[in-house]
N, C-alpha and C positions, 0 to 999 in steps of 0.2 A: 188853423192848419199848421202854422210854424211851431205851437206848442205841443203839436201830438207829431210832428216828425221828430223832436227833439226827444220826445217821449221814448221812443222807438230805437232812437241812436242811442240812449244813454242804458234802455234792457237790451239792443244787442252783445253792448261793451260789456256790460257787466256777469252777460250768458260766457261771453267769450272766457273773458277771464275764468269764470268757475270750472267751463272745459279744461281749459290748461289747466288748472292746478292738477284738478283731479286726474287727468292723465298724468301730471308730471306724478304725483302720488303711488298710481299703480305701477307705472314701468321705471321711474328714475328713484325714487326716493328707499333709500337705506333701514331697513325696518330695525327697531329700535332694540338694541341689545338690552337682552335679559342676563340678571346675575347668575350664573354657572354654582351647582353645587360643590364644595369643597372635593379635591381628587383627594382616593387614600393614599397612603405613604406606600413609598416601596419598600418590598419585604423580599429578603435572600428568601432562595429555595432550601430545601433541607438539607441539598449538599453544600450549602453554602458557597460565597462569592469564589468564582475566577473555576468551575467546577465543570464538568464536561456533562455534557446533557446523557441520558441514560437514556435506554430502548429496552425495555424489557418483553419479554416472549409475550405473548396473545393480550398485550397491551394494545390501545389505538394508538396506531401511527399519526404521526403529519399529514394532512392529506386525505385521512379515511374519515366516513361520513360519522358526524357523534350520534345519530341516531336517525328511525325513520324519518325519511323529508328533510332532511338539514344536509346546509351546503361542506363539501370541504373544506378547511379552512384554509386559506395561505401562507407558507410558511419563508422565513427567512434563512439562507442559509449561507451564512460568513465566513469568506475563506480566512478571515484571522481575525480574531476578538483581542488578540494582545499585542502591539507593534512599538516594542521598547526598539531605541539604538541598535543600528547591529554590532555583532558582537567581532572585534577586529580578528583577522585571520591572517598568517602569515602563510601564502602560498608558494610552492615550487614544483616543478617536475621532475619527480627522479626516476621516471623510467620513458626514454626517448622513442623505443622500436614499437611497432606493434605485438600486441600481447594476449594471450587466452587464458581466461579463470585466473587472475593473481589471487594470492590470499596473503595473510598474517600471519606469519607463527608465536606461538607463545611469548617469546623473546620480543617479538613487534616486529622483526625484521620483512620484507615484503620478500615474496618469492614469485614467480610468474615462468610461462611456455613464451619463447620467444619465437614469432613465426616466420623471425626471417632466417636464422638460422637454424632452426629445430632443438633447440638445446633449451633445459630448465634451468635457471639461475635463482641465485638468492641477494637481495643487497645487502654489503654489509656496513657497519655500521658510519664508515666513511663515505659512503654511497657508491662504491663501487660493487662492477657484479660477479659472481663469484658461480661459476659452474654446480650445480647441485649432483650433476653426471655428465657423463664424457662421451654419454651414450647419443647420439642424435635420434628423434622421432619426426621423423616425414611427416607434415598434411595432417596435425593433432586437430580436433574438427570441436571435442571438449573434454573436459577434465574436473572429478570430482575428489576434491583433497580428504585424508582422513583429519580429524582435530590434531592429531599429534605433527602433523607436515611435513612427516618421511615418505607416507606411502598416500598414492594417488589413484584412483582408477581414469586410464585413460581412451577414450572412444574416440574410433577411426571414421571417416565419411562413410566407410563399405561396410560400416553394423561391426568391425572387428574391433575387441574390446580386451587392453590387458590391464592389471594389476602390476603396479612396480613397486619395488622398497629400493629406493635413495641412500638409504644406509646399509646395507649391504646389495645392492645392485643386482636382489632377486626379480624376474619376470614371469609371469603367469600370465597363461592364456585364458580369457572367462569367455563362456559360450557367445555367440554372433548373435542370439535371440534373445539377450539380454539387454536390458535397456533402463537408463534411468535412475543411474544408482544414486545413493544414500547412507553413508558411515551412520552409527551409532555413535553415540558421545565419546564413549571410551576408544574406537578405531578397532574394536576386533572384532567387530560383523557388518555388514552391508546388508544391502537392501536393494531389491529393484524390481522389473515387471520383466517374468517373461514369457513374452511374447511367442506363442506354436503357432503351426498352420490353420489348427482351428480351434473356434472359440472355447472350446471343454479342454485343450491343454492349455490355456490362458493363465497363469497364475503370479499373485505378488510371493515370491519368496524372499528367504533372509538365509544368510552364509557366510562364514570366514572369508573375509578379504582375497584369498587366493581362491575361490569358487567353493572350495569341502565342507561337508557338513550341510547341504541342503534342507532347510525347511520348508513344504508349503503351506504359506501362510491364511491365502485368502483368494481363491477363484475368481478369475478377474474377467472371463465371460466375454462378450461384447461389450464392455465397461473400461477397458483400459484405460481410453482417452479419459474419463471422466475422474481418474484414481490419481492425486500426484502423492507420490514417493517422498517421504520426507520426516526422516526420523525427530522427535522432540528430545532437546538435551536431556529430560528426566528417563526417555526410553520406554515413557508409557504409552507413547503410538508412535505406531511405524509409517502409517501414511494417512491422504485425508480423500475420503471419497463423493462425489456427489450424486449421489446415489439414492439419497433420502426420498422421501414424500414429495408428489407433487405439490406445491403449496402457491398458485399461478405463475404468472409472467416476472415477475416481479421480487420473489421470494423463493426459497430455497434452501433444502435441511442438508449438512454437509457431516459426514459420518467419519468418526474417530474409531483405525482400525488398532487393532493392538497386534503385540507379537504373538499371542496365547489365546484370541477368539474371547477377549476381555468383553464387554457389553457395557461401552461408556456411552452417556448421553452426548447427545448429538449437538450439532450447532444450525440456530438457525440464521439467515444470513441476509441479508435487505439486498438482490441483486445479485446478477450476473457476474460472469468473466472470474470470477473468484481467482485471487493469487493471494497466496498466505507467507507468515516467517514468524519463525519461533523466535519467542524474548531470550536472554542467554541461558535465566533458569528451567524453562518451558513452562511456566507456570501463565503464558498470557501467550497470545496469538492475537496477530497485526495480521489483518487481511485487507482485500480493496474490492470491491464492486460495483456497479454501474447500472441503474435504474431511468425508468421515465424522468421521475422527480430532477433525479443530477443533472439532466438532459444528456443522458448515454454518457457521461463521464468520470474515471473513475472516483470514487471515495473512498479515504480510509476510514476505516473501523478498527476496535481493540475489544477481546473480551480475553477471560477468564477461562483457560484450557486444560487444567488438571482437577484428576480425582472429580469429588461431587459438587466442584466449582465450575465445571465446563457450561459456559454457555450463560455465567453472573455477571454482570458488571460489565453489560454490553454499551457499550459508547462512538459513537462519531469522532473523531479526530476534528472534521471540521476544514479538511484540506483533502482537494481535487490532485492525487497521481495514484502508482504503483506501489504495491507494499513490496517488490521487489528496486526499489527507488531507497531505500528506507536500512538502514541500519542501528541494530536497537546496542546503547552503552551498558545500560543492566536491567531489572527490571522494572528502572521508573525514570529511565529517558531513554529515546531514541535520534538520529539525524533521521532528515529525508526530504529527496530534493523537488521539489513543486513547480512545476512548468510554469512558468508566468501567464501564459494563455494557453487555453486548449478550445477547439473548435469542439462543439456540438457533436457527439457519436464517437469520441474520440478512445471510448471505451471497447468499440468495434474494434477502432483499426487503432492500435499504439503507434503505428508509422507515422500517424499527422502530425505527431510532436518530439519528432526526430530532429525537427530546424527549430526547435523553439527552445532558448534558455530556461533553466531554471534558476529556483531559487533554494538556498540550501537553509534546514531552518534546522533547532534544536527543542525539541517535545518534551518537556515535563510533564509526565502523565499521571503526575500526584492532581498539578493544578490546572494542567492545561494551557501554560506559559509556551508561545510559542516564540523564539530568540532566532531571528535570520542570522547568517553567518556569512559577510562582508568577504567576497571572493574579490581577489585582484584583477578576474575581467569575469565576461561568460563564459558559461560552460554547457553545454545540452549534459547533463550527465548520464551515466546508465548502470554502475555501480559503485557501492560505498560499502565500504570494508576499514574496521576499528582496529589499532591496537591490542592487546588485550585489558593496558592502562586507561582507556579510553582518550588518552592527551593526545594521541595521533589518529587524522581521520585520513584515509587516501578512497581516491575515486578516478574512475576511466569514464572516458570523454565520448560519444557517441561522434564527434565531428573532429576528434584528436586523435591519434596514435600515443600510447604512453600510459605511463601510472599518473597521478597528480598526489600531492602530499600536502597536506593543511594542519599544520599545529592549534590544535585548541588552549 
C-alpha cells in the first residue's frame, strides 16, 4: 500500500512539473529569433539628396488608393528636413507709430502712411523721417504703391479711391466702384475689379494710373470674390482666378488671366483658401492651401508660372503658414515667417495665430535648405518686405506698432 502511494506522489510531481513547463512554453517563453534577410542600400531619388519632393498633375497623391481594394498609405509630413544653426541677425526698430502698407524703394529706403498724423514719410538714410508730402490724408484705410514709389493708389473706408504722384503733387480721382488695384511692373497701368450694380456690368479692367484709357479685360460676373488682382512682374497675367473645374473637395484648377484674352494653362492646386505672390522675375508662384491631409492648415507650395512652363515643377515647401507671410530675394530664395504652432482649421480662421510667434526662416529653393533667422525676441509677424539688395529684410508686427529692420 505505501509503494503504490508513493507511486502516485512521484506521476503527480512529475504531471505537474510537465504542465508548468509547457505552459510556461506557450505564454512566457520568447520565440527564437530568426536571421533577417540582408536590407537593400539606400538609394537618392532622381532629384537627388536635400531635393524638394515634386507633385505632378494626374499623378497619385499621398493618401490616394494605389489601386482596386488597397489601403491609403500614411504619409509623413515635416515641418523641416534641414535645422543648421540659426543664422545671427541684427534687429532694430526704425519706425515707432503705427503704419499702413510700408514698402521699399529702389534705393532701400523704407517709406510708410503714418496714421497718427495722416502724413506719407520716407526714412532716410540716417533713420530719420522725411515728409514725402505736406499734404495730410485723413482715415487712409489702404494703399497700393506703383514699383517706382512716387505714385500710390490710395483707398478710403467710404469705396473713395485717388491716384497721387509724390513728385509732382498731382491728384486724381478713380471711380468709387473700383476696387482692388495692381501696378504693372513698369508703374504706367493698373489693374483692378470693377465692381456695378449688377452682375453683367462686373468687370476686371486695366488703365493708366490716373483712371484713362480703360480696357475691359475679363467679365467678372458673380465671380469677383473668386478673381484676385495681381499683376506678374513679367506682365504676362494680370490676375488669378478660381474659376476652373470642379476637381472635389480637396483640389482645385486656378486660372491665369492675361491682359489680351491669352489662353494659358491653368494651375492645379492641392486645397483651399489659395493666397499666392509672384517671384521678383515672375517666372514661379508661391502659393498656400489648406486640405484634410494638413488638418485644415495652411501649406506652402511653389510651381512654375510662365509661358509653357505654368503648372512644371510643382513642389511642397514643407512648412505650415501664408504665402502672404513670405517674401521672395530672387528667384531661388525666399524669407517667410512660420508660426511655431497652429491649431487644427487654422486655414479657416487665420485669426487663431494672431498670438502665436513665429519663426522666421530663409528658403533655398534650388535645395530646399531651410536656415531660421535668430530674432532678438518674438514677434507674431504679418509682413516682410526686402531691399532691393536683398541685405535688408524689414517686417510689421501683428502685436507691435512700427516697421522692424533686420540686417542679413
Amino acid at each position: 500500500m505505501d509503494k503504490k502511494r508513493l507511486v502516485f506522489i512521484i506521476i503527480f510531481i512529475v504531471a505537474v512539473i510537465a504542465l508548468g513547463y509547457g505552459m510556461y512554453r506557450v505564454f512566457f517563453a520568447r520565440p527564437e529569433a530568426r536571421p533577417s534577410a540582408p536590407s537593400a542600400p539606400l538609394t537618392e531619388g532622381p532629384a537627388g539628396p536635400g531635393a524638394f519632393p515634386t507633385a505632378g498633375a494626374g499623378e497619385r497623391q499621398p493618401g490616394e488608393a494605389a489601386g482596386e481594394g488597397a489601403l491609403p498609405t500614411g504619409v509623413e509630413r515635416p515641418i523641416d528636413t534641414f535645422r543648421p544653426a540659426p543664422a545671427a541677425a541684427r534687429e532694430a526698430k526704425v519706425v515707432e507709430t503705427a503704419v499702413i502698407d510700408p514698402t521699399v524703394t529702389p534705393g532701400g529706403n523704407v517709406q510708410f502712411y503714418n496714421q497718427n498724423d495722416g502724413k506719407f514719410y520716407r526714412l532716410a538714410a540716417d533713420g530719420s523721417s522725411q515728409e514725402l508730402s505736406d499734404e495730410v490724408f485723413y482715415n487712409v484705410q489702404n494703399i497700393e504703391w506703383s514699383p517706382n514709389q512716387n505714385e500710390a493708389i490710395i483707398e478710403y473706408p467710404d469705396g473713395a479711391n485717388i491716384y497721387y504722384d509724390f513728385a509732382t503733387k498731382r491728384q486724381t480721382t478713380l471711380p468709387k466702384h473700383w476696387e482692388d488695384f495692381s501696378f504693372s511692373a513698369a508703374g504706367d497701368q493698373i489693374a483692378a475689379k470693377s465692381i456695378g450694380f449688377s452682375p453683367e456690368n462686373r468687370w476686371l479692367v486695366a488703365a493708366d494710373p490716373d483712371g484713362a484709357n480703360v480696357k475691359f479685360v475679363e467679365p467678372l460676373g458673380n465671380n469677383a470674390s473668386k478673381v484676385t488682382v495681381d499683376w506678374s512682374p513679367n506682365r504676362q497675367v494680370v490676375a488669378l482666378s478660381r474659376t476652373g473645374a470642379p476637381l472635389g473637395a480637396d483640389r482645385q484648377e486656378v486660372l491665369l488671366v492675361g491682359l489680351n484674352g491669352e489662353n494659358f494653362r491653368s494651375l492645379i492646386v492641392e486645397g483651399r483658401g489659395f493666397q499666392s505672390q509672384w517671384s521678383t522675375g515672375g517666372q514661379q508662384l508661391l502659393y498656400s492651401v489648406y486640405n484634410a491631409n494638413s488638418e485644415f492648415k495652411p501649406e506652402l507650395w511653389i510651381t512654375d508660372a510662365a509661358g509653357d512652363s505654368i503648372g512644371a515643377n510643382r513642389r511642397p515647401l514643407l512648412l505650415n503658414t501664408w504665402a502672404e507671410k513670405c517674401a521672395f530675394v530672387n528667384e531661388s530664395a525666399l524669407y517667410c515667417a512660420v508660426p511655431n504652432r497652429l491649431e487644427i482649421g487654422a486655414g479657416f480662421q487665420p485669426t487663431l495665430a494672431d498670438n502665436t510667434p513665429d519663426t522666421l526662416y530663409k528658403i533655398d529653393l534650388r535645395t530646399g535648405r531651410k536656415t531660421p533667422v535668430q530674432l532678438d525676441s518674438a514677434h507674431v509677424i504679418d509682413k516682410i518686405f526686402l531691399t532691393p539688395d536683398g541685405r535688408g529684410l524689414h517686417f510689421t508686427d501683428k502685436a507691435s506698432d512700427g516697421v522692424f529692420q533686420v540686417n542679413l
